[in-house]
FINU-154909 format. One record per residue (C-alpha): residue in one letter; z negated, y, x. Coordinates in Angstrom, 2 decimals. Each point is the difference from the previous one (the first is absolute). Layout:
REM residues N
<"a" <Z Y X>>
...
//
This chain:
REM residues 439
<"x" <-96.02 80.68 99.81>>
<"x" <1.64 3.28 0.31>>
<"x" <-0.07 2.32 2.99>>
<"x" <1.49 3.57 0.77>>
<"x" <1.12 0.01 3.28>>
<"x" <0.87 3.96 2.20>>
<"x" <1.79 0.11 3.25>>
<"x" <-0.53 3.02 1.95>>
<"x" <2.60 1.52 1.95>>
<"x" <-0.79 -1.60 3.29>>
<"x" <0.95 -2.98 -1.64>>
<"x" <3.71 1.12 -1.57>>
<"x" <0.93 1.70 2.75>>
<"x" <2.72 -2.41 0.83>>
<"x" <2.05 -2.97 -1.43>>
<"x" <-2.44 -2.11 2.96>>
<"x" <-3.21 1.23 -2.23>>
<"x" <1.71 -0.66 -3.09>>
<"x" <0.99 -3.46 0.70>>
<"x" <-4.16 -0.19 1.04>>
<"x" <-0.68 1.61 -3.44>>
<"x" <2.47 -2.47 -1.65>>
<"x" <-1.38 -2.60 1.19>>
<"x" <-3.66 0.70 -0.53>>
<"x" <1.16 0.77 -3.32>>
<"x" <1.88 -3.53 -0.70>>
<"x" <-2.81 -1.88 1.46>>
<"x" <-2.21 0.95 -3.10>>
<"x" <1.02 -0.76 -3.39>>
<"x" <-2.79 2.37 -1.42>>
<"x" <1.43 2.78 1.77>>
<"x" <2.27 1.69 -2.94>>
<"x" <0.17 3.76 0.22>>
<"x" <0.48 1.80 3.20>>
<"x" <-0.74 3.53 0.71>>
<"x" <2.09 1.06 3.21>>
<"x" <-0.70 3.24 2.40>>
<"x" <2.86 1.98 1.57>>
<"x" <1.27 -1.31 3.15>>
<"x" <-2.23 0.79 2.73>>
<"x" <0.50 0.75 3.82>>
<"x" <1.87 -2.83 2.06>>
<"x" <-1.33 1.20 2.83>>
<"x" <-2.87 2.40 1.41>>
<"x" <2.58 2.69 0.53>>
<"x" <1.71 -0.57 -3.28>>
<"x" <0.02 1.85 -3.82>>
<"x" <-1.44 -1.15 -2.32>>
<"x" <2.60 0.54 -3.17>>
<"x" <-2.04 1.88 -2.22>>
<"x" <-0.16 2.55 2.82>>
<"x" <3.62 -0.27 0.25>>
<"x" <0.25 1.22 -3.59>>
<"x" <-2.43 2.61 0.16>>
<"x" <2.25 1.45 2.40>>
<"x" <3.22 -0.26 -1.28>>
<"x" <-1.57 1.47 -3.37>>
<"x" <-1.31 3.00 1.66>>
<"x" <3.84 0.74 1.81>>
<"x" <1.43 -0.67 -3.85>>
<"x" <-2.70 2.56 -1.64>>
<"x" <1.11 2.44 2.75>>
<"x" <3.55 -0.58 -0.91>>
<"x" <0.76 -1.29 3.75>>
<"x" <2.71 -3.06 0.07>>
<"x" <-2.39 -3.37 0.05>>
<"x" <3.15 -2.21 0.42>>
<"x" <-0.74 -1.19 3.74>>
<"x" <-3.99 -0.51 -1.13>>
<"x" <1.47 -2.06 -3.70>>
<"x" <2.08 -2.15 2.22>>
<"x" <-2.71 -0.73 2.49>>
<"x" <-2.44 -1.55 -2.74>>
<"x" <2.56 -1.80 -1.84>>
<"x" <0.89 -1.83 3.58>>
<"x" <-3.54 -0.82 -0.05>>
<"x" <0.43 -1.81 -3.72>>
<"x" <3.36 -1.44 1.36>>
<"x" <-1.88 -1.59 2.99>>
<"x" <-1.83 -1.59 -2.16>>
<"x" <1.79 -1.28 -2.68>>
<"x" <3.02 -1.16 2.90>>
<"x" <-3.36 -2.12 1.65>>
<"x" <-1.10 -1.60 -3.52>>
<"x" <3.97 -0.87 -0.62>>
<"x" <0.03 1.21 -3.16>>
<"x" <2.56 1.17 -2.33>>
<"x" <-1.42 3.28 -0.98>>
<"x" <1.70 3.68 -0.30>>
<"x" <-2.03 3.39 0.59>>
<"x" <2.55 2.09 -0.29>>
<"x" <-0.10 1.02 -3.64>>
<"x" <-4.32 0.53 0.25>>
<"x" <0.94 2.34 3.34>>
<"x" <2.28 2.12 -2.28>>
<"x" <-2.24 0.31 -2.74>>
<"x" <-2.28 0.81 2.79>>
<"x" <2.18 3.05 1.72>>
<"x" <0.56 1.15 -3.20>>
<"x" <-3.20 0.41 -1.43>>
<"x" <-1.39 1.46 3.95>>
<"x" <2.89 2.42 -0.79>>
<"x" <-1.40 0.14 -3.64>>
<"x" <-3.67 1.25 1.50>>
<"x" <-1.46 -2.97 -1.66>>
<"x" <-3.24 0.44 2.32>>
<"x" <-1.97 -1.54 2.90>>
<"x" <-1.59 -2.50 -2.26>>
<"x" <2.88 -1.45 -0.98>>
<"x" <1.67 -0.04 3.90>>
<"x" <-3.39 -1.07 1.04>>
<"x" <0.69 -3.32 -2.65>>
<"x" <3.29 -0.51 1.04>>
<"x" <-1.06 -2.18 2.78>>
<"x" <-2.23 -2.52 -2.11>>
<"x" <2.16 -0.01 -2.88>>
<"x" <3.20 -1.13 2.45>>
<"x" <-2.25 -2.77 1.47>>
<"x" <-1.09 -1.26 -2.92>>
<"x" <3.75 -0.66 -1.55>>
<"x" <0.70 -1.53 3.71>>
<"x" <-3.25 -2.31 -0.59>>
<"x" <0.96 -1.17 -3.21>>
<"x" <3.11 -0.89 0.52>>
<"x" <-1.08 -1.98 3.23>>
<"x" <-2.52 -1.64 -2.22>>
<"x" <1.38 -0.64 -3.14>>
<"x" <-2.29 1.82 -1.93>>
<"x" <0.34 2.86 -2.56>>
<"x" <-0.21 3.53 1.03>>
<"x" <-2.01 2.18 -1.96>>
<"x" <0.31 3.78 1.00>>
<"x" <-3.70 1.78 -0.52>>
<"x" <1.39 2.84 -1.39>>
<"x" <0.30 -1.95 -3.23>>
<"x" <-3.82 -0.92 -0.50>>
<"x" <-2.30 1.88 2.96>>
<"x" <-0.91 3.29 -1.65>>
<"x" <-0.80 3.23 0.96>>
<"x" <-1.01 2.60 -2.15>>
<"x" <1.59 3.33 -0.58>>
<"x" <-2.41 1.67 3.06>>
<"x" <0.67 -2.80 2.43>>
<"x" <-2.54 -2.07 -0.64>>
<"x" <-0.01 -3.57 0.13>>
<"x" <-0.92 -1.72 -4.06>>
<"x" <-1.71 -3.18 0.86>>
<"x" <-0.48 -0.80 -3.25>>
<"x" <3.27 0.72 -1.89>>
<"x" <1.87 -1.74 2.98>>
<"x" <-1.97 -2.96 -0.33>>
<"x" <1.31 -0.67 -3.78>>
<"x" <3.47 1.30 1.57>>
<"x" <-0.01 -2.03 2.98>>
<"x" <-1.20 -3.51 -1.76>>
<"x" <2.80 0.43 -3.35>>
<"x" <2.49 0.60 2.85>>
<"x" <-1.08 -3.27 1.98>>
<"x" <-0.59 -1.91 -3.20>>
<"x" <1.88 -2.99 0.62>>
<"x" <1.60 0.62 3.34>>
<"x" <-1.27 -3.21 1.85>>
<"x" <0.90 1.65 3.26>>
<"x" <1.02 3.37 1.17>>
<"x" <0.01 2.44 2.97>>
<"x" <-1.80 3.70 -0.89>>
<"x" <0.39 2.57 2.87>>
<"x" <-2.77 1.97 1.03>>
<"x" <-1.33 3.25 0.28>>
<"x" <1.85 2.09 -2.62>>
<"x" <-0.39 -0.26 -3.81>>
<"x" <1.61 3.34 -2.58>>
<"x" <-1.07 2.15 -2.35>>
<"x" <1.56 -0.77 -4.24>>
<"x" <3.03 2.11 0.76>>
<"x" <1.05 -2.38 2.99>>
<"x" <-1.36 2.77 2.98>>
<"x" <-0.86 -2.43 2.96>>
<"x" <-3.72 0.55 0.96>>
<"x" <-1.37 -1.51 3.40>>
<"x" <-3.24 -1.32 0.89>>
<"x" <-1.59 1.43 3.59>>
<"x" <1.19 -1.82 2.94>>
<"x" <-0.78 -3.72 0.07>>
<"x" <0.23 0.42 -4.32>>
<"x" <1.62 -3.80 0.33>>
<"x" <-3.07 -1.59 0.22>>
<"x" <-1.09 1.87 -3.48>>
<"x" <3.11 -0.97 -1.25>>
<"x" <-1.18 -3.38 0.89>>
<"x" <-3.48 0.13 -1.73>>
<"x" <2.03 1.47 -2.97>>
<"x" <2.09 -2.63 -0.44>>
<"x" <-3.35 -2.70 0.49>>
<"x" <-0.99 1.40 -2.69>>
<"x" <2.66 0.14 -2.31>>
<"x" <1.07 -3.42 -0.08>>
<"x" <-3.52 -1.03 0.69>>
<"x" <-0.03 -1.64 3.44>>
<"x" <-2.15 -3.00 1.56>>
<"x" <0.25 1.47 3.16>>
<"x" <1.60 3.50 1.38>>
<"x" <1.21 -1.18 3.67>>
<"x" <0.74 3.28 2.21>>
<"x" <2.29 -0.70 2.87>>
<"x" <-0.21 2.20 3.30>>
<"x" <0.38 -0.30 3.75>>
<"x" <-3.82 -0.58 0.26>>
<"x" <-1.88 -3.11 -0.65>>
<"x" <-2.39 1.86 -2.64>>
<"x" <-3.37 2.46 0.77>>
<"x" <-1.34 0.05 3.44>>
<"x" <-4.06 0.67 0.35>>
<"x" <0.77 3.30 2.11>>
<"x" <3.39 1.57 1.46>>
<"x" <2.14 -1.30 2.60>>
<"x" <0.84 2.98 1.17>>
<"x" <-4.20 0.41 1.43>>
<"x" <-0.91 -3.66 0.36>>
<"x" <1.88 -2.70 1.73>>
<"x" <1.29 -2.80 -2.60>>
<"x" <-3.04 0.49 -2.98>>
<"x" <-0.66 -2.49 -2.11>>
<"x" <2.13 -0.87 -3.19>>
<"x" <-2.02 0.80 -3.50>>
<"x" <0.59 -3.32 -1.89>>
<"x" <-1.23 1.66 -3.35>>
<"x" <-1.02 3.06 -1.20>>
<"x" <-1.04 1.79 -3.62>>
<"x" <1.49 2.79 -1.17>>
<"x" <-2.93 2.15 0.52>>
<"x" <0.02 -0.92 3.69>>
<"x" <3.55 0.84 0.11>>
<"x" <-0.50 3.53 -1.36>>
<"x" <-2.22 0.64 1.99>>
<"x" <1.77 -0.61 3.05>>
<"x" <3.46 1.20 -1.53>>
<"x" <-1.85 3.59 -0.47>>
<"x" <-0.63 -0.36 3.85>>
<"x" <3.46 -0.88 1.09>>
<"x" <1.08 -3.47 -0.43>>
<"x" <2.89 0.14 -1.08>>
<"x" <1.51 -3.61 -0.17>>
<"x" <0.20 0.88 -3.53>>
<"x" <0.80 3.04 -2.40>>
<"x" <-3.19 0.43 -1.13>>
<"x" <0.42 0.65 -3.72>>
<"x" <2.21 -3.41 0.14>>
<"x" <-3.77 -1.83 -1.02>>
<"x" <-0.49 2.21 -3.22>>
<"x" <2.64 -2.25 -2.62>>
<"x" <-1.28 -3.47 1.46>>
<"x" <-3.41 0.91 0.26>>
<"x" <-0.10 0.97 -3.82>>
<"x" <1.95 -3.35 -0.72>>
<"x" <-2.18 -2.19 2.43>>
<"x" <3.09 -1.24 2.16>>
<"x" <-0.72 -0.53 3.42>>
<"x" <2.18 1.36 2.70>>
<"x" <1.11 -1.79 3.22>>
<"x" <1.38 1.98 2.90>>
<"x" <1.99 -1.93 2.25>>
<"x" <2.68 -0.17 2.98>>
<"x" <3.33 -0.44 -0.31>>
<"x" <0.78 -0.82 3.71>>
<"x" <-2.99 -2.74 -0.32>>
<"x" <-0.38 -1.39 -3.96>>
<"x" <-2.03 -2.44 1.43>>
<"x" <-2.76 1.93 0.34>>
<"x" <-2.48 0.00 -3.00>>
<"x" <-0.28 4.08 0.33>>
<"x" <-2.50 2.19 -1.59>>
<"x" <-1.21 -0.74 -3.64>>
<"x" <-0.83 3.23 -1.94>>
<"x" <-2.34 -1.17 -3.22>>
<"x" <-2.54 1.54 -2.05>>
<"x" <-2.97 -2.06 0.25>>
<"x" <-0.64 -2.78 1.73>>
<"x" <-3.05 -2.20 1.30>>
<"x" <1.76 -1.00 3.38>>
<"x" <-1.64 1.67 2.65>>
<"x" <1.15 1.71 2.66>>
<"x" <0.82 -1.06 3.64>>
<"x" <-2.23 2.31 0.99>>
<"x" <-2.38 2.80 -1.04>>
<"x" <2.18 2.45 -0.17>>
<"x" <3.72 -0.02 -1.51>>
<"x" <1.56 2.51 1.57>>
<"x" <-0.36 3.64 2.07>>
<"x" <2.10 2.87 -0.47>>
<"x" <0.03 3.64 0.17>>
<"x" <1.77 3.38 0.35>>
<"x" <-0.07 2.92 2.40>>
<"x" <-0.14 4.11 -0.60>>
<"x" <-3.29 0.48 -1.98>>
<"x" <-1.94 2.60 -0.26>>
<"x" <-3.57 0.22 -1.34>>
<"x" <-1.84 3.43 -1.19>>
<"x" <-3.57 -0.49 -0.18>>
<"x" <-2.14 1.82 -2.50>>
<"x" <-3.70 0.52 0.34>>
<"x" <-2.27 1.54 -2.34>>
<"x" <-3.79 -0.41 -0.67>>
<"x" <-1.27 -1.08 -3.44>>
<"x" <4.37 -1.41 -0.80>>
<"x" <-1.21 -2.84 -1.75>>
<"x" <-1.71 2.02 -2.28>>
<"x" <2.71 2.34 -1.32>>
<"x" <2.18 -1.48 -2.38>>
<"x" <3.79 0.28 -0.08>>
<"x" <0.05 0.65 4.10>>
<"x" <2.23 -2.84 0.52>>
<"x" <2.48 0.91 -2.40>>
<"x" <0.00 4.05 1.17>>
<"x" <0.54 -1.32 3.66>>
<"x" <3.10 -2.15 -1.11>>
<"x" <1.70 2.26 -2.43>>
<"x" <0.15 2.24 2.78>>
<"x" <1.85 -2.48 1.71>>
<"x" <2.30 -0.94 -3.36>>
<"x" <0.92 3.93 -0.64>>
<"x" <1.67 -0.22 3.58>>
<"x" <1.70 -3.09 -1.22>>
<"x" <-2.02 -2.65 3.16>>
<"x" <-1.12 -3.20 -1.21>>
<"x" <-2.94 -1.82 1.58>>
<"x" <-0.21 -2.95 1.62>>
<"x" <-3.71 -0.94 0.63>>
<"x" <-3.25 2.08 -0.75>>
<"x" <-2.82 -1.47 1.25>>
<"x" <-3.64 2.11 -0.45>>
<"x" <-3.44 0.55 0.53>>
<"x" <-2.98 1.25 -2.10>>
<"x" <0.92 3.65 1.91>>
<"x" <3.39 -0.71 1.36>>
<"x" <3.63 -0.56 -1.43>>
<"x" <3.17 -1.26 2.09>>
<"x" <3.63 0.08 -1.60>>
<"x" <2.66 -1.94 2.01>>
<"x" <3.27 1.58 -0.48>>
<"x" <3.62 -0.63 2.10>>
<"x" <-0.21 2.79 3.14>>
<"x" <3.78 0.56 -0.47>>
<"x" <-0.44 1.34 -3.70>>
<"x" <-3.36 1.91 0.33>>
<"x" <0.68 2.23 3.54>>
<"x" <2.29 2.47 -1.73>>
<"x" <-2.24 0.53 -3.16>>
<"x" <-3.11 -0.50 2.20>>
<"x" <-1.74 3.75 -0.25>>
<"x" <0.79 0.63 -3.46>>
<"x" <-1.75 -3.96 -0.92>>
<"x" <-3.22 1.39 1.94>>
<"x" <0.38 3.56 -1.31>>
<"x" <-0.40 -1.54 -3.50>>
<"x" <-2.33 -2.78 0.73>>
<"x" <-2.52 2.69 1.32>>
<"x" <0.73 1.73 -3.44>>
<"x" <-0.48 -3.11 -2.04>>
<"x" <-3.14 -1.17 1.27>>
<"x" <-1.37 2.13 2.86>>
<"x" <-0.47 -2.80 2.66>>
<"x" <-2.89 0.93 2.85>>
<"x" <2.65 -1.25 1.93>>
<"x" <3.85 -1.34 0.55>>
<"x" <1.07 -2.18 3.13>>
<"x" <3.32 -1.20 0.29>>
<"x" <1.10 -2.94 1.97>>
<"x" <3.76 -0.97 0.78>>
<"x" <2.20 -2.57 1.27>>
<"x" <-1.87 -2.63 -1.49>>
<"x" <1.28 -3.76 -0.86>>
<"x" <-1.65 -2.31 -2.79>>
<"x" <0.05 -3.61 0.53>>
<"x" <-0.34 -2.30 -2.89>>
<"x" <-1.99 -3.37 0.41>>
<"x" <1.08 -2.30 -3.13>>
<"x" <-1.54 -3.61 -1.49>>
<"x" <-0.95 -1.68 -2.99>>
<"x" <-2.77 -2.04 2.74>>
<"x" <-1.78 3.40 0.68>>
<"x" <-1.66 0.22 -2.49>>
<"x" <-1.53 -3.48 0.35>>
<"x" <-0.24 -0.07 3.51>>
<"x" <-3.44 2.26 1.55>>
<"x" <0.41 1.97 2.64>>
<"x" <3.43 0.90 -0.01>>
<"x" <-0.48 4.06 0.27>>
<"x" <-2.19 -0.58 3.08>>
<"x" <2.54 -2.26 1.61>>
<"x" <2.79 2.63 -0.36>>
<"x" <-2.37 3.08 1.13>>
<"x" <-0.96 -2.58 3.15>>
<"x" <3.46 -0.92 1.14>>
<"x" <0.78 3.84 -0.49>>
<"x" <-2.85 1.24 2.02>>
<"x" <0.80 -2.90 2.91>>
<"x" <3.48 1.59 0.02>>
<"x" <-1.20 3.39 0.67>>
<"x" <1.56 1.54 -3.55>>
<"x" <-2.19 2.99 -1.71>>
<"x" <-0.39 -1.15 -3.58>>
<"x" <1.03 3.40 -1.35>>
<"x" <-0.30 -1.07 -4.38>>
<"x" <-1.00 -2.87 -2.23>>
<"x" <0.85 -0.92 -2.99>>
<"x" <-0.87 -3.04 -1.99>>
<"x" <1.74 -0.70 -3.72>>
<"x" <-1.83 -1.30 -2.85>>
<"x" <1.29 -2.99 -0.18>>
<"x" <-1.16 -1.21 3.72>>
<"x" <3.95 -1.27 0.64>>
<"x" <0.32 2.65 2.83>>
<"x" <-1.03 2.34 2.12>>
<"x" <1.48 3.31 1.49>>
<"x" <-0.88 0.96 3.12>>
<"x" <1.07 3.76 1.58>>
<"x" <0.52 0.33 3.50>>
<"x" <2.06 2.25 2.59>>
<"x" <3.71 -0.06 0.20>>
<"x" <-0.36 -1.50 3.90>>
<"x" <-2.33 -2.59 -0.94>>
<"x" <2.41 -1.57 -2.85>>
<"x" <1.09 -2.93 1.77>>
<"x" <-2.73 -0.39 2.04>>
<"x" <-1.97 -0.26 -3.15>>
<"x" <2.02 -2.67 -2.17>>
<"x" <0.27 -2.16 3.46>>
<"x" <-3.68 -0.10 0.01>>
<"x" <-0.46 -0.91 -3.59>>
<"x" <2.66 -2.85 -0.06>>
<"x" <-1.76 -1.28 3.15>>
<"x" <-3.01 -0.20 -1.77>>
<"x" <0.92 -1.74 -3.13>>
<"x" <3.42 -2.45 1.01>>
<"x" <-0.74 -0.04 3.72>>
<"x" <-3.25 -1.38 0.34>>
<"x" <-0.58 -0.71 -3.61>>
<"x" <-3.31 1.34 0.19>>
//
């Protein structure tokens, strides 16, 4: 057995967590390479260091002294290596640090800074080799992240390494030029590494005890998601849950390795499993609920629309020449809706109709705005009857105005629009429905 095993920042952000990480670590023989995260805030009130570096890069690019900010993050590595009682020296990495801030070296590489310094502090608290990214995670000469070259990279590097500790979230392009992931790039890191050395099991360690069937934030202490698919999970990734990076599933999925997310401050729990198939049903109906605020919805009617080919397209290259991507576009025989984000539409809103009414010469355009679309996700929908009229029931008890719908081909969810005001209102409803009373 072999597992990959990434600790978030939450989880680093002190010699306290990493004694927690150590010993989850220890307790598991199969638990060989370790993918560590930048500290993370202490506190509520605290930074997290990645922040820290950001701005102590931007007073260095701007040719303002940094030394105060410097000496504040290395106290933060001091802290913890003082707590673990090891016998470790930063000094030399900070200079090489200073000098290449000094140097210009980029935001990339002071955004890595802060993984790259955990990870040396993590292997030498473990034992383990440390393997810097930069060596085998490669980008290509645009930026762009080569799966496939640092796969054969990545797995000559590990060859024979029978345990090691990989930072996250950076990897470099062939000259050396440090290239970062988008925030939260750890847990792809993670998956990358899963892959490369071809993991059992890629275990993804957080301050949460996996998926939850809706957000906290809206309902009162939801319901854990034992297991999920990877289809499920895009779906309600796309929608905003965001326990993990969402393009962390695309290296396991390819290699079939199933990923765990669990909690650091509670390994006991068994956490959310993240597979591709499976034949386990769910707890309930659904799997989860999700969704996202600031739609807006332009509504195209036109007699006889079915009937003249290519209207679809005209409609959304309209929308592509002002550089908007769509997010749903649900239609009729004589009607067309396209979903796009309110904040990236309002400026270019005018010129979009002025050239939709060119393209296709609606009878009519209605616009509708400060909408919110609410993802309902399961593998049991599409077995279970009944399921739409449940949703549209609890919805009309609650008083919400069922604004769009929009059902995907495969039957594993359903997207529901509704107003801005009646966001909460509406995913309170439907988790009453389904986990509440089970119906």
């Amino acid at each position: 057995m072999k597992k990959v095993v990434k600790f978030g920042g939450s989880s680093l952000a002190s010699a306290e967590q990493f004694m927690k990480v150590g010993n989850i670590i220890h307790a598991d023989e199969d638990r060989k390479f370790v993918v560590p995260s930048a500290p993370g805030k202490r506190f509520d009130k605290d930074t997290k260091v990645t922040d820290m570096l950001y701005a102590c890069y931007d007073l260095a690019e701007k040719n303002h002294d940094f030394t105060s900010e410097i000496a504040k993050i290395e106290k933060r590595y001091q802290e913890i290596i003082d707590g673990l009682k090891l016998d470790l020296d930063l000094s030399q990495e900070f200079d090489k640090i200073i000098d290449n801030f000094k140097k210009k070296a980029g935001t990339n590489y002071a955004a890595s800074r802060g993984e790259y310094l955990n990870g040396i502090i993590m292997a030498n608290y473990l034992g383990y080799e440390f393997v810097d990214p930069a060596e085998a995670i490669r980008f290509n000469e645009a930026g762009v992240f080569d799966a496939e070259l640092t796969n054969i990279l990545l797995a000559k590097r590990l060859e024979g390494v029978e345990r090691a500790v990989i930072p996250g979230f950076y990897g470099a392009m062939a000259d050396g030029k440090v290239v970062t992931f988008s925030r939260g790039g750890s847990d792809i890191t993670g998956s990358i590494v899963a892959k490369a050395v071809k993991a059992d099991v890629y275990e993804n360690w957080t301050d949460v005890s996996g998926f939850l069937v809706a957000d906290p934030r809206i309902i009162d202490k939801p319901q854990g998601i034992e297991m999920i698919t990877y289809a499920e999970l895009r779906e309600l990734s796309y929608m905003g849950a965001t326990v993990l990076h969402e393009d962390a599933i695309f290296p396991v999925r390819k290699a079939g390795i199933p990923i765990n997310i669990k909690n650091t401050n509670a390994p006991q729990d068994e956490g959310t499993w993240i597979v591709g198939n499976t034949i386990q049903k769910s707890k309930y109906v659904i799997t989860g609920i999700a969704g996202k605020k600031g739609f807006a919805s332009i509504n195209i009617e036109k007699d006889m629309m079915n009937a003249e080919i290519g209207f679809g397209r005209k409609v959304l290259q309209v929308f592509e020449e002002y550089g908007i991507s769509f997010e749903h576009m649900p239609s009729g025989i004589d009607t067309l809706s396209v979903m796009v984000h309110q904040s990236e539409f309002e400026d270019k809103e005018q010129k979009i109709l002025s050239g939709i009414n060119k393209a296709v010469s609606p009878d009519s355009i209605e616009i509708q705005s400060d909408l919110a679309l609410i993802a309902v996700v399961g593998r049991g929908m599409k077995a279970t009857r009944g399921t739409a009229g449940r949703i549209f029931s609890a919805l009309a008890h609650a008083n919400v105005n069922v604004r769009m719908i929009d059902q995907g081909s495969s039957e594993l969810n359903i997207i529901i629009g509704v107003d801005n005001d009646d966001f909460d209102t509406a995913i309170k409803a439907i988790y009453a429905i389904f986990v509440e009373t089970r119906l």
